[in-house]
C-alpha positions as a Python dict, from the first residue, in 0.01 Angstrom:
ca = {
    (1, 'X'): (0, 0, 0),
    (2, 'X'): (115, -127, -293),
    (3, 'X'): (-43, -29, -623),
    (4, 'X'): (40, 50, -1015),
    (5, 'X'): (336, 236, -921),
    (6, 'X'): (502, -23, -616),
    (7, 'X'): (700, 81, -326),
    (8, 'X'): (1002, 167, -510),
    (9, 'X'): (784, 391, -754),
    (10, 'X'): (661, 594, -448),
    (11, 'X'): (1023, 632, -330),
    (12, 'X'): (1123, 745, -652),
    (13, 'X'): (818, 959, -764),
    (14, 'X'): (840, 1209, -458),
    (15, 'X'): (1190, 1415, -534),
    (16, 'X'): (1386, 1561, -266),
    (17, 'X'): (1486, 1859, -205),
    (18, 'X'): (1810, 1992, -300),
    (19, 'X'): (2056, 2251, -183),
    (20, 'X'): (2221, 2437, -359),
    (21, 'X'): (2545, 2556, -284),
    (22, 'X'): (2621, 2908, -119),
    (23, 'X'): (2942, 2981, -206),
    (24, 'X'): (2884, 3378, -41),
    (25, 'X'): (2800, 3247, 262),
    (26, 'X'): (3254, 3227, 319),
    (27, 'X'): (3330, 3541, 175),
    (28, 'X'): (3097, 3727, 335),
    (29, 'X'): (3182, 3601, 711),
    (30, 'X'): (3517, 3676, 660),
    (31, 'X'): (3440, 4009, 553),
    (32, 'X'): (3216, 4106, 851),
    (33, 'X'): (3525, 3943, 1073),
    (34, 'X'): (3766, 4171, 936),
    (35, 'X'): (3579, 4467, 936),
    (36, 'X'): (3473, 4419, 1312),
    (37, 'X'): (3814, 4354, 1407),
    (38, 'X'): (3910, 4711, 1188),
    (39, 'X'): (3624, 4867, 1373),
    (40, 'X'): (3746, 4758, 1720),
    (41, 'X'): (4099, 4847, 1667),
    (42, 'X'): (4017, 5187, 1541),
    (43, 'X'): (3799, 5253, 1806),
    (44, 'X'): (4087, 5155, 2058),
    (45, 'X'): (4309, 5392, 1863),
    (46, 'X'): (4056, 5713, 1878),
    (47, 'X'): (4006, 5660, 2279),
    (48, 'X'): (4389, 5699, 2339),
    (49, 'X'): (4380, 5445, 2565),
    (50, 'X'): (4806, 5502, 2549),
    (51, 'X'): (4793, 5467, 2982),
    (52, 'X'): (4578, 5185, 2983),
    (53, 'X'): (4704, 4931, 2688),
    (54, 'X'): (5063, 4928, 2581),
    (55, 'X'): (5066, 4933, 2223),
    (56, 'X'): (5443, 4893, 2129),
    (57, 'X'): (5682, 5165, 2081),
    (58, 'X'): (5618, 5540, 2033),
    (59, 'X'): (5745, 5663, 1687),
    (60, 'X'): (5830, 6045, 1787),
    (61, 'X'): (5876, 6338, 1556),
    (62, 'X'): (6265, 6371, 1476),
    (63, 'X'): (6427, 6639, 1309),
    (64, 'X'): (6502, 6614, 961),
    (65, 'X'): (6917, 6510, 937),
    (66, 'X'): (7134, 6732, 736),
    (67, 'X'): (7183, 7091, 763),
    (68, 'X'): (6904, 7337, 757),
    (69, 'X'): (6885, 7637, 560),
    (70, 'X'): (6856, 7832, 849),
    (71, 'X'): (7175, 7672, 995),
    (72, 'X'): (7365, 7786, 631),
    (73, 'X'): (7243, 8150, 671),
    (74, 'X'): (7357, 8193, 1020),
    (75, 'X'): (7702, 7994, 926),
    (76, 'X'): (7784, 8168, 595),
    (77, 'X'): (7592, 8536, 596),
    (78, 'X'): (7314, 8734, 662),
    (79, 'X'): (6938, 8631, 604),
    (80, 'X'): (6823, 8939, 451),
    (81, 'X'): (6997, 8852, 153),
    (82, 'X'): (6763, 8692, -183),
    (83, 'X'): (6923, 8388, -280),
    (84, 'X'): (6732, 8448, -668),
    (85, 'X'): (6952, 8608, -946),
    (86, 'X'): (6871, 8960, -1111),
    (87, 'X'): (6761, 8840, -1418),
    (88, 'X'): (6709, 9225, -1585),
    (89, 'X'): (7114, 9288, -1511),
    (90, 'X'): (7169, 8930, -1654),
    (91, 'X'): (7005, 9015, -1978),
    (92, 'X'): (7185, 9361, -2014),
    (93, 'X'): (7484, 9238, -1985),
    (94, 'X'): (7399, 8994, -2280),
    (95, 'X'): (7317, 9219, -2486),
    (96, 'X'): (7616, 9434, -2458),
    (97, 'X'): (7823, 9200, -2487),
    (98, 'X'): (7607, 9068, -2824),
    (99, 'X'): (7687, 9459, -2938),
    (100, 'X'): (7995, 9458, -2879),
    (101, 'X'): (8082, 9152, -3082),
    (102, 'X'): (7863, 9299, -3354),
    (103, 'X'): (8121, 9607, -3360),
    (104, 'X'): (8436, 9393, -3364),
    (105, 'X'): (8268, 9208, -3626),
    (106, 'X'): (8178, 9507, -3858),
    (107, 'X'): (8527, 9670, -3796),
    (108, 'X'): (8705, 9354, -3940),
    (109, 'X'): (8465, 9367, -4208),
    (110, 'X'): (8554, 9743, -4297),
    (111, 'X'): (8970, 9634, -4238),
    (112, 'X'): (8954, 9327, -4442),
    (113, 'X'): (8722, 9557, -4692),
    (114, 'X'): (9022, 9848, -4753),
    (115, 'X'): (9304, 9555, -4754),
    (116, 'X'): (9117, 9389, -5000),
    (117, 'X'): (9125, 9676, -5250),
    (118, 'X'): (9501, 9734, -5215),
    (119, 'X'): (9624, 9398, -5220),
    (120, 'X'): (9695, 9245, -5569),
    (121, 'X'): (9404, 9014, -5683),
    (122, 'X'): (9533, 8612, -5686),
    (123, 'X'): (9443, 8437, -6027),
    (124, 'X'): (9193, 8204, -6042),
    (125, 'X'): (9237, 7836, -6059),
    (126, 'X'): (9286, 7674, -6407),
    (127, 'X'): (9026, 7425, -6480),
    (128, 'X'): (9174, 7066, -6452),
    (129, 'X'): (9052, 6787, -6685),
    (130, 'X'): (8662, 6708, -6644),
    (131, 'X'): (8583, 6430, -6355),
    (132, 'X'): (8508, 6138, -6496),
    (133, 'X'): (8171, 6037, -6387),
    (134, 'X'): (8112, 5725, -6208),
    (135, 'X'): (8021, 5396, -6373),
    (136, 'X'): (7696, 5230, -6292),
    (137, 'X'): (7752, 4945, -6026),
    (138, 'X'): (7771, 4603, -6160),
    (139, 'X'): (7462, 4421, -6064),
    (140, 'X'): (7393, 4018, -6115),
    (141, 'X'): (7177, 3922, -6387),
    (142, 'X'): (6801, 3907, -6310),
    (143, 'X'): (6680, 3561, -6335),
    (144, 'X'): (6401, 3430, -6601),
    (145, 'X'): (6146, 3256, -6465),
    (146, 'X'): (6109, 2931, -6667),
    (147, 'X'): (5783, 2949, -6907),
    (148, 'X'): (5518, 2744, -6858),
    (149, 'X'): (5463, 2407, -7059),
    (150, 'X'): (5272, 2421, -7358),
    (151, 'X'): (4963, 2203, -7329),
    (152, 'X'): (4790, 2087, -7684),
    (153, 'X'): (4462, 2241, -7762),
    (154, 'X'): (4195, 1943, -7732),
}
């Protein structure tokens, strides 16, 4: 029925619908894949299904390589022993040896103190001619900036 509008104004006058993207829609059903397939696989995993599926190959607890400490005791001495130093006898022995170098220090003090009163005093040093002092460096000549122009007064 044509009227006012026409055909093409009814055509054009009803809009359509549009879409609009869903960009979650991807994300999201490769999220529920993955965490389905985790599920699944952990699942398989708690029911130790070992007997029933072959998983690959067994990883089994191995010794540690090198020497143990246990291995060193029985090989070199006793394990009663402490392996940690005596830190009090360390520290004494520091000390003594700190007073003893004290001593040796205050008897060459007292020597070098009854020498010096019986051995004849050496003159002092003559003065020598006064040091010249120094010269202030030589430094280039500062530049003048060049004035500016006169202009006449108007």
């Amino acid at each position: 029925m044509p009227g006012l509008i026409g055909w093409e104004g009814m055509a054009t006058a009803a809009p359509a619908l549009q879409r609009r993207p869903r960009s979650w829609v991807g994300p999201l059903v490769v999220g529920v894949c993955f965490g389905l397939g985790y599920g699944v696989s952990q699942r398989l995993f708690n029911l130790q299904v070992g007997e029933l599926v072959h998983f690959g190959r067994n990883f089994d607890v191995q010794p540690f390589p090198g020497t143990s400490l246990e291995s060193l005791r029985l090989r070199f001495g006793s394990g009663s022993e402490s392996i940690g130093a005596d830190l009090e006898s360390l520290d004494q022995q520091r000390l003594q040896a700190e007073d003893a170098a004290r001593a040796a220090a205050e008897a060459k003090e007292a020597a070098a103190s009854q020498d010096a009163g019986l051995a004849p005093l050496e003159p002092a040093p003559r003065p020598g001619p006064d040091p010249v002092p120094p010269s202030a460096p030589d430094l280039p000549a500062t530049p003048i900036a060049p004035s500016a122009p006169l202009l006449p007064a108007p």
